[in-house]
C-alpha positions in Angstrom: 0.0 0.0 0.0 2.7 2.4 0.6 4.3 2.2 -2.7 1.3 3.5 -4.2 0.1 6.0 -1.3 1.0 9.2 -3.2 -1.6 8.1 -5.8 -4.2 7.2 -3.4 -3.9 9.9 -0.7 -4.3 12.2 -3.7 -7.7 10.9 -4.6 -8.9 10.6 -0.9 -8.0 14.6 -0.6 -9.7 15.2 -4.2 -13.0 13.1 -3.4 -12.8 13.0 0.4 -10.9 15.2 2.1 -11.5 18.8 0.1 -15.6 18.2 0.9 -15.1 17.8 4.4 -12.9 20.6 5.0 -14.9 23.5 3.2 -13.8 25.6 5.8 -10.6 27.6 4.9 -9.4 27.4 8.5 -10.8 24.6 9.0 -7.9 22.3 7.2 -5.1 24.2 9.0 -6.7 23.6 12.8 -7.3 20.0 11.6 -3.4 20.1 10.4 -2.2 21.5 13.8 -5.0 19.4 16.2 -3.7 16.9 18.3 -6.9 14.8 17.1 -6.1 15.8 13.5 -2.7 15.4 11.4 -0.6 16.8 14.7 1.8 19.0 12.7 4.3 21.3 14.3 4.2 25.0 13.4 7.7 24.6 11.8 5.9 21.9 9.4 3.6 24.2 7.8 3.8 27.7 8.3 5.9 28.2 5.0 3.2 26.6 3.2 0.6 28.8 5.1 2.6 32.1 4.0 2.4 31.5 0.9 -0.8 34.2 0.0 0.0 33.2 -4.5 -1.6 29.8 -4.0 -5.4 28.8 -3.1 -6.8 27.6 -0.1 -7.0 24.2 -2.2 -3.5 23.7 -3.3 -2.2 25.1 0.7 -4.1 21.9 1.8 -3.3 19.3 -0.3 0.3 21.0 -0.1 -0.3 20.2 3.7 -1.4 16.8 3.5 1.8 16.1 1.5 3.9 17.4 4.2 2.0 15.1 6.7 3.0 12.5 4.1 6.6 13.0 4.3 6.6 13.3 8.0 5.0 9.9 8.4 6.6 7.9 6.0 5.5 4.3 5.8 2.6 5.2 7.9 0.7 7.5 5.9 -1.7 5.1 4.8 -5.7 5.6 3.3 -6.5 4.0 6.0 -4.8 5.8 8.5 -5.9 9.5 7.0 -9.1 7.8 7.2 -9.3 7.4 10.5 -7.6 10.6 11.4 -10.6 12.4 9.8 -12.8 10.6 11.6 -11.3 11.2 15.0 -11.2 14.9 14.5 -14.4 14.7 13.3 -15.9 12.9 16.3 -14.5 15.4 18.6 -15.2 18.9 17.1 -18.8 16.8 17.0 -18.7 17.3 21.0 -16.7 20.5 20.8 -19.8 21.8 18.5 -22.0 20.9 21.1 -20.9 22.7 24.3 -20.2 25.5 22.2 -22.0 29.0 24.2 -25.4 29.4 23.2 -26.8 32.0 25.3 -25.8 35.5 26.6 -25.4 36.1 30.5 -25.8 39.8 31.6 -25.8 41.6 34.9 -29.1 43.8 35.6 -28.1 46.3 38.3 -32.1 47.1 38.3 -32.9 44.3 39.6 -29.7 43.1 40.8 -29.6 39.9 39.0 -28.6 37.5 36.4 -30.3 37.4 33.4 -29.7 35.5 30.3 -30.7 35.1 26.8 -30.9 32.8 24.1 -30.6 34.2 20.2 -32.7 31.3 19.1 -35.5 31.5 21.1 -35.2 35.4 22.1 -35.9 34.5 25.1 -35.4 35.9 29.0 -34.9 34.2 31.6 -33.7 35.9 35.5 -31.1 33.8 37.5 -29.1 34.2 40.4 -28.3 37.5 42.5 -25.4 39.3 41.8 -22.8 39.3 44.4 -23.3 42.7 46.6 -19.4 43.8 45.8 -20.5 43.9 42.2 -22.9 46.9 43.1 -20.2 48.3 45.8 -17.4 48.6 43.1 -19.8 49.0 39.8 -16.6 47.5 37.8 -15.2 44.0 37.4 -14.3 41.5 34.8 -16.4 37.8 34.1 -14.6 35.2 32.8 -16.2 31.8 32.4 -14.3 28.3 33.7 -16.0 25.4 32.8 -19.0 26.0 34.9 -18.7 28.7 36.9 -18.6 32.1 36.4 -15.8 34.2 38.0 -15.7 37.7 38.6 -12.7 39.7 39.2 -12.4 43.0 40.8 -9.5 45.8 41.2 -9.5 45.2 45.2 -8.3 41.6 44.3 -11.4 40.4 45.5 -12.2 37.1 43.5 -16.0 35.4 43.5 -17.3 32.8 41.7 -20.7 31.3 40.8 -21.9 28.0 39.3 -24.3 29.2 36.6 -26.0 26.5 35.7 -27.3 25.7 39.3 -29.8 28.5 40.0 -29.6 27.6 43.9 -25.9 28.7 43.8 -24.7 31.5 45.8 -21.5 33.2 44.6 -17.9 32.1 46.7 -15.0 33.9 47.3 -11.8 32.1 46.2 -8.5 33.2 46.6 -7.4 36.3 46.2 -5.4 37.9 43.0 -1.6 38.1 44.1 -1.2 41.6 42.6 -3.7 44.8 42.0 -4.9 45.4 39.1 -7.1 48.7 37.0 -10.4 48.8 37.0 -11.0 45.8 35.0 -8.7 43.3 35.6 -7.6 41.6 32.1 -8.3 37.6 32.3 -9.0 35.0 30.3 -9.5 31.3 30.3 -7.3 28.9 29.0 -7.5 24.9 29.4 -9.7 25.0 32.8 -6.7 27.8 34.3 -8.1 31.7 34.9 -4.9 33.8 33.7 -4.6 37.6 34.7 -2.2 40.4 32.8 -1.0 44.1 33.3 -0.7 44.2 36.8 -1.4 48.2 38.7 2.9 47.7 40.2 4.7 46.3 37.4 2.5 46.1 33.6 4.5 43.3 32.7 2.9 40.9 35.7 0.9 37.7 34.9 -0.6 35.5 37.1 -2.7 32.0 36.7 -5.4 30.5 39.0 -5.7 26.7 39.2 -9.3 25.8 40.6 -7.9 22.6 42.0 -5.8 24.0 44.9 -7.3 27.6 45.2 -4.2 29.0 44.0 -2.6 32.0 42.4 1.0 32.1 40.6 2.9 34.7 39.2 3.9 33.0 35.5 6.4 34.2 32.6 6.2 38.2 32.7 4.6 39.8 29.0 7.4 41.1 27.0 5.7 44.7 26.8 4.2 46.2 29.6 0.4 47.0 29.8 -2.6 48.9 31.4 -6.0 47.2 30.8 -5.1 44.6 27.5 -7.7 42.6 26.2 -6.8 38.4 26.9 -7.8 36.0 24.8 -7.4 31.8 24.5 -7.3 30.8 20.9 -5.7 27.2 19.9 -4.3 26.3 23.1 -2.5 29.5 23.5 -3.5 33.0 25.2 -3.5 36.3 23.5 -2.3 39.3 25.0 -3.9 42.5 22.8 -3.6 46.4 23.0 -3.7 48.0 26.3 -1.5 51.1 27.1 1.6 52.0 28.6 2.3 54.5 31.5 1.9 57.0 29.6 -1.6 56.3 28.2 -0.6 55.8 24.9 -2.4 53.3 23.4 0.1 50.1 22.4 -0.5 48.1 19.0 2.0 45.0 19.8 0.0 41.5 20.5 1.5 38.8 22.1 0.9 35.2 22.3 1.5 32.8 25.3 2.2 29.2 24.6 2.3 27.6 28.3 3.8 24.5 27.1 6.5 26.3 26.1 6.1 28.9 29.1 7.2 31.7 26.8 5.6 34.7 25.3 6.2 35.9 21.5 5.4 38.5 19.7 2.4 38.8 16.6 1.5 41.0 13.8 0.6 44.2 15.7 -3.0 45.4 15.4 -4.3 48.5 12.7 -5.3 50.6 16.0 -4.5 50.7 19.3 -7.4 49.4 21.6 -8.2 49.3 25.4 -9.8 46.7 27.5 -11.4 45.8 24.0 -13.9 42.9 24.0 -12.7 39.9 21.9 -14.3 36.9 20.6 -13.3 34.2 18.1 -15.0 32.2 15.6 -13.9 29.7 12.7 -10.1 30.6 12.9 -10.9 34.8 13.0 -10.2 36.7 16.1 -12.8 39.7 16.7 -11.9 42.6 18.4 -14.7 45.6 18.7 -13.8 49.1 19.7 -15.6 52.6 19.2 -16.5 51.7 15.2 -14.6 49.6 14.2 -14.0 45.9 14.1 -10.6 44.1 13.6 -10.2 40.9 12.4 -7.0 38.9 13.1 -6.6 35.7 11.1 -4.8 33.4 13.3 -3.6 30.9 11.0 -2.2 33.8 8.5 -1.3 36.1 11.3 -2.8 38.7 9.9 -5.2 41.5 10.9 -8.1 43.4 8.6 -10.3 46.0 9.5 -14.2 46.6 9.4 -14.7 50.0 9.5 -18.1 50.8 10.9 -17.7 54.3 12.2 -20.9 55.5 9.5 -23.1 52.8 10.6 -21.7 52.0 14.6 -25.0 51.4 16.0 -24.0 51.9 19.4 -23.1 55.4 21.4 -19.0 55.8 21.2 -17.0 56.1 24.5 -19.1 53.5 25.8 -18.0 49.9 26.1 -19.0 47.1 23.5 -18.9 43.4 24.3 -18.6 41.0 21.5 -19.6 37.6 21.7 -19.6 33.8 19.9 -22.9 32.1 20.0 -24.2 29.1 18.0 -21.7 30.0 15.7 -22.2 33.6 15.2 -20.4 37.2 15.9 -23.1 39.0 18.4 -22.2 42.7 19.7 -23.8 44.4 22.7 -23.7 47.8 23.7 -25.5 51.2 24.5 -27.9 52.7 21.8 -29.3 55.6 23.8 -29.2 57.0 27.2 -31.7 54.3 29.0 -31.4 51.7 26.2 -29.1 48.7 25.0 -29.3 46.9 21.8 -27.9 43.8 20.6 -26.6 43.2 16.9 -25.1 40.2 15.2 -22.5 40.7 12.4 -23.5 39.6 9.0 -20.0 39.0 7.5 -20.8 38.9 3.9 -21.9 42.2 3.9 -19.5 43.4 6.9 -22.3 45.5 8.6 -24.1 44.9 12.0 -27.7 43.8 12.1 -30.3 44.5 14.8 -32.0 41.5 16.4 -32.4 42.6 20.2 -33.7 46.2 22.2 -32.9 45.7 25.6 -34.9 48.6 27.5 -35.2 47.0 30.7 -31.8 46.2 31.7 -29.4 48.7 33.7 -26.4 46.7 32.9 -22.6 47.3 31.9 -21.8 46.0 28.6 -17.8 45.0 29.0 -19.5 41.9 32.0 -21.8 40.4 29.0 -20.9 36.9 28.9 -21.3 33.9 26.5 -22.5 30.2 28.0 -23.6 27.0 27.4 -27.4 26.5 29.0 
């Protein structure tokens, strides 16, 4: 079989392979997955720079390198079964992806969330009483609870999906941090960045011991970044330095590697901008405009919405995944919100929500699985 694999893997990729993988990212997370072809970055990304060819030829181009890597191994059979492995997982990836919105109602003081599908309400728990004391923090989900971060250090945490939880304090931050503390989640660990001493502090929380370590310091010092976990790596965006001037470097964390590197910078500088990602694009909304960073062709493009921004500038957007789908909330008049979802195709934001009835800060939105 192996002296006549080139022939055959070429007609499973032609017939097979190219129908599965419609996607253009797709191919390239299915190249890098440890489910999928498990290709180093050294493997591929000369193949991946390479803008002259098409998304086609990149993957076959791929596939061939996974050839050569293998050898005697890269069978029919064994691309086969690789496709269906990856398959079978993104199966159950696809379905604990977020599907509804979680907001804070300072009117009421509680909960609330919302399903896109079904437009439909639904009140929760209370929110903690620091949230109303301090009237800023930061949400981050891990796995099923809900934490909430606040500038005093203070860290609580709430099991969402239980509506007879109360919120829990858990250990508190090692360093201070501005108003909104910038965290993110990233394989079940709650990571904090731009610490109020030194801008260059990061720290991670394990859930399992109640514990807080100060990890491999950013490269660039930052006030009030925006963090991100994307591909088994963390995403450092933005933020300012001590003078207030808004910084453009990103930087990526790979903690397997404990060691921070440095991206293609962003088109404008943002702070504490809300981030979401989607099929291999990176969103990042701030006062008009959208920036998209494509992550396998580290590279960044810009939507320019200043025109048609539906929401009042100076005030904080949060942008969101669910079912599949860029959603944006913000403030659309002085006792009203309004939620949008982007229609790529035509790169403009379209109204499916007024929220009227909700005192709420936008930047503690939060996307969920219910």
């Amino acid at each position: 079989m192996a002296e006549h694999s080139q022939e055959k893997l070429e007609e499973v990729f032609q017939n097979e392979i190219v129908s599965v993988f419609r996607d253009k990212s797709k191919f390239i997370e299915f190249a890098r997955s440890k489910y999928g072809l498990r290709l180093k970055e050294s493997d591929i990304e000369g193949i991946i720079a390479k803008q002259t060819i098409s998304v086609e030829e990149r993957n076959h181009r791929i596939l061939m390198r996974w050839k050569e890597k293998r050898g005697r191994k890269a069978t029919v059979s064994k691309i086969r079964s690789i496709v269906t492995r990856f398959q079978d997982k993104n199966k159950n990836i696809t379905s604990s992806q977020p599907n509804a919105i979680i907001v804070f109602d300072f009117s009421t003081m509680s909960l609330y969330s919302y399903k896109p599908e079904t437009k439909e309400w639904m009140q929760m728990q209370e929110m903690h009483k620091s949230m109303k004391e301090e009237n800023t923090f930061t949400t981050v989900l891990v796995k099923d609870h809900i934490y909430a971060l606040f500038h005093t250090r203070q860290v609580v945490r709430l099991k969402y999906s239980d509506l007879a939880s109360k919120w829990t304090r858990v250990a508190d931050l090692s360093d201070n941090y501005y108003w909104n503390p910038s965290a993110a989640e990233l394989n079940g660990l709650l990571y904090v960045c731009g610490g109020l001493r030194d801008l260059k502090t990061v720290e991670r929380y394990d859930p399992a011991v109640n514990q807080w370590v100060k990890i491999k310091q950013l490269n660039v010092g930052r006030i009030s970044p925006s963090l991100i976990a994307v591909n088994d790596h963390l995403y450092c965006i933005g933020g300012s330095d001590s003078q207030l001037t808004n910084i453009l470097s990103v930087e990526r964390f790979n903690p397997r590697l404990d060691k921070w590197e440095i991206c293609s910078q962003l088109l404008r500088g943002v702070t504490n901008a809300s981030l979401a990602v989607q099929k291999g694009t990176m969103y990042v909304a701030d006062n008009g405009v959208i920036q998209c960073f494509d992550i396998f062709a580290n590279l960044w493009k810009m939507i320019d919405m200043e025109r048609a921004w539906p929401f009042i500038v100076g005030y904080a957007v949060s942008i969101l995944s669910i079912d599949n789908e860029i959603f944006a909330i913000g403030k659309t008049e002085e006792n009203s919100h309004a939620m949008y979802k982007l229609n790529n195709s035509r790169t403009e934001l379209e109204q499916v929500e007024t929220i009227k009835d909700r005192t709420m800060l936008n930047e503690t939105c939060i996307a969920v699985r219910l």
